[in-house]
NUFI-994705 format. One record per residue (C-alpha): z, x, y. Coordinates in steps of 0.25 Angstrom, whole numbers, plus 5000, padded with zeros to 4 digits. Layout:
ZXY...
END
This chain:
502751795053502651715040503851645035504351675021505151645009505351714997505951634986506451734975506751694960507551804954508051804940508951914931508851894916509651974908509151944892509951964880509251994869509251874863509351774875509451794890510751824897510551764909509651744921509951764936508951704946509051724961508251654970508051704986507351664996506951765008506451745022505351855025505051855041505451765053505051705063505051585073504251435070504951345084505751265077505051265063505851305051505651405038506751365026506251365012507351385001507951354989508651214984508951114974509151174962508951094948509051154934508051084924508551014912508551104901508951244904510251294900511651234904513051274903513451404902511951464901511851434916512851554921512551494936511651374940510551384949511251404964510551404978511351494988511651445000510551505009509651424996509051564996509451594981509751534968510251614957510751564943511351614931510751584916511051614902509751584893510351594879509051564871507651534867507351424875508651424886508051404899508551394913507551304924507851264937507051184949507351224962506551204977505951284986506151224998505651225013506451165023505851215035504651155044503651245038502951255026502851375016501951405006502251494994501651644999502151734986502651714971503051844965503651834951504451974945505052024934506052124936505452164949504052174943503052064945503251984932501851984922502551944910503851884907504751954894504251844883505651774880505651744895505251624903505351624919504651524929504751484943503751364945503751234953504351124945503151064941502751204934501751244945501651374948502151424961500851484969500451574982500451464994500951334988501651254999503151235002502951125013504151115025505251015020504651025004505351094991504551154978505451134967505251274958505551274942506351414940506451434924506951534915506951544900507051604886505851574879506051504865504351524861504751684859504551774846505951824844505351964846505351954861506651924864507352024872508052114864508952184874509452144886508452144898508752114914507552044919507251994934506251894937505851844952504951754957504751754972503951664980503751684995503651575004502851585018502351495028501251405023499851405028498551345026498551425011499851325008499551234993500251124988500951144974500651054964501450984955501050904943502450804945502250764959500650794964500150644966499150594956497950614965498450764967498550784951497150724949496450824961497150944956496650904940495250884946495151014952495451104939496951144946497751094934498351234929498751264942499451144947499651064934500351124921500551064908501851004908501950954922502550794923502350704933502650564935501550444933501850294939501450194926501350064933502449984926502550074916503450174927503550304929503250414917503150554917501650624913501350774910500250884911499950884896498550974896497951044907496951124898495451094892495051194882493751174875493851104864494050984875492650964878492250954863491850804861492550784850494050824857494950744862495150774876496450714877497250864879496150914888496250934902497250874910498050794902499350704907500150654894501550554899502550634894503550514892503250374884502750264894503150164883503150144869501950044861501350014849499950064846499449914842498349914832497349794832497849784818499249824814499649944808498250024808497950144816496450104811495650134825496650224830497250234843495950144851496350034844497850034849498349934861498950064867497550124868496850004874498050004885497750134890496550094896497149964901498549954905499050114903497950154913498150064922499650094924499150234930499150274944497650274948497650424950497850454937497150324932495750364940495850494934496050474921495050564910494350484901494750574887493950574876495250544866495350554852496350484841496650494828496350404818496850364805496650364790495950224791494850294802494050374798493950454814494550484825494450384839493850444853494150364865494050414878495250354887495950404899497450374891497750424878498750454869498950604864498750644850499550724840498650874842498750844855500350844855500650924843499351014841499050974828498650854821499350904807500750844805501450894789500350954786499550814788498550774797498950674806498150664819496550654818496450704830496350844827496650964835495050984833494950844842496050874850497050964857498450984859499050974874499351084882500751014883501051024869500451154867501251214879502551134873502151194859502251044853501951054839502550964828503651064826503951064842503650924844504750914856503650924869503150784862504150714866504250594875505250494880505250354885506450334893506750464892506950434877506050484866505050394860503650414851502450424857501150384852499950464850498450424850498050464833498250384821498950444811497950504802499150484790499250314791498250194795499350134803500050224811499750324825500350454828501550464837502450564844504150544838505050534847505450684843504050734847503550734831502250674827502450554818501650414818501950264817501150124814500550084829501049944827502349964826503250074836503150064848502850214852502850284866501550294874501250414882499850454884499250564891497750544900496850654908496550684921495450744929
END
């Protein structure tokens, strides 16, 4: 008989009509069968419980995540007072024994029902940490954990009108059944720790949506630049990317640092002009020099060449198309617009270009400029972007420190670099 175990995510809302009360979650972890392996060993269970930064302290949490001492069950009390509140926590999945297990069943419910649709000011998850989905027959080696996200939150991007406007009691389950692998077994990719080579295959073979999401961080080595963090920024390819006068720099499978490696100026051949545009900076004739070189071949050899496209200024009279395998973003592609006030302020249009699945996902606009943020030693810094500013002959778009769109004279601020690149 076929080992298994069911590991089962139980929570118990009740919402208030204007917030919600409080949520229970149960977690249990059956046996279903037995038998005898010699001397070989079946124990997966629960450990290591981390709560994420960000979800509600103090006296919103009524009970912090627990494990029971058979690390059968984990139940925790939460209050979500309001639009916004959210309660998240990682916590593995672990095997222990000598034999593998795959994952043989995932059934999601609402109140007893299997769930189609969730009530609209409600938002419940169970992923990998990475954001992967959990699917039928991914691996659970002996002597390995998967770490799984569990989340629960009151959506803020509501119309008031679907609050709840009574009290409910709502159950949610997740169960997912664990059973001796077999030759069906797959690995579950992550984003964060799949090896470069991994990544690359997997983008080659058309599986991004299904092992890759937007959002998704993972660690780059720089040569003596360090360690820094890069993201998932665009998985998608509408259209409009294979016009020839597009930019396909926020199409396909687009990485974007999501930290400032360091700060620079743009240096101009002559001193405070943008006349030539970004081509003419130092900082563009570094990226096929010095930049590239600094990453790891993987990622070097498989770079994109990207037909890219910058803004110029008043004092030229078009935009500049380069096709490089490092570039710099540009305001649509960030903001979604190239307007700023009522003034145009980027040449590169949102007929030339597109914005980024990050930023649309993230709803970054120059009214919710917070998802453009970046830090530099875990402080925030400036970031430049790749367009002249269509307002002044010596100045280039950059991103504040606060994530607002503003410009300054290439010659004189050191400003953060972090560019993005393709692969495929």
């Amino acid at each position: 008989m076929r080992r298994k175990k069911s590991l089962s995510l139980i929570i118990v809302m009740m919402i208030l009509a204007m917030g919600i009360g409080y949520a229970y979650l149960s977690t249990t972890l059956s046996i279903n069968g037995t038998t005898d392996v010699d001397s070989n060993s079946w124990d997966v269970h629960w450990d290591n419980i981390q709560v994420i930064d960000g979800s509600v302290t103090g006296d919103q949490v009524i009970t912090a995540p627990t494990i029971d001492s058979s690390e059968t069950t984990v139940t925790y009390h939460v209050r979500l007072k309001e639009p916004g509140d959210f309660y998240e926590f990682a916590i593995d999945a672990v095997n222990d024994g000598t034999i593998d297990a795959m994952v043989d069943t995932i059934t999601s419910k609402l109140n007893n029902v299997v769930i189609t649709t969730l009530p609209a000011y409600l938002d419940y998850s169970v992923t990998y940490l990475s954001g992967q989905t959990i699917e039928q027959n991914h691996l659970l080696a002996a002597n390995s954990a998967d770490t799984y996200k569990v989340r629960v939150a009151y959506r803020n991007d509501i119309d008031p009108s679907e609050l709840p406007s009574t009290a409910q009691s709502l159950s949610l389950s997740v169960s997912i059944t664990y059973v001796q692998a077999d030759s069906n077994a797959t690995v579950a990719h992550s984003f964060g720790t799949d090896s470069w080579d991994t990544v690359i295959s997997n983008v080659k073979t058309g599986i991004i949506p299904k092992y890759y999401q937007v959002g998704m961080t993972k660690e780059i080595e720089m040569g003596d630049r360090g360690t820094h963090t890069v993201r998932i920024s665009n998985i998608s390819t509408p259209n409009e990317c294979n016009n020839q006068n597009f930019s396909q720099t926020a199409c396909g499978f687009v990485i974007e640092f999501a930290n400032i490696m360091w700060t620079s100026r743009l240096t101009m051949p002559e001193v405070y002009t943008n006349v030539g545009g970004f081509p003419m900076t130092s900082t563009y004739s570094g990226f096929s020099g010095y930049l590239l070189n600094l990453f790891p071949e993987p990622v070097r050899s498989n770079m994109l060449t990207t037909r890219v496209i910058s803004g110029h200024g008043p004092d030229d009279p078009n935009n500049f198309i380069t096709y490089d395998k490092i570039y710099y973003l540009s305001m649509v592609e960030i903001y979604g617009t190239d307007t700023h006030g009522g003034e145009l302020y980027d040449n590169v249009s949102t007929s030339e270009t597109r914005q980024l699945d990050y930023y649309s996902i993230t709803n970054t606009s120059l009214t919710n400029k917070a998802p453009a943020k970046k830090t530099l030693d875990s402080v925030s810094k400036s970031w430049w972007l790749r367009s002249a500013d269509t307002t002044s002959n010596q100045s280039f778009l950059d991103v504040y420190k606060d994530g607002s769109i503003t410009s300054n004279f290439s010659d004189n601020y050191q400003i953060g670099s972090s560019p993005a690149f393709r692969l495929g």
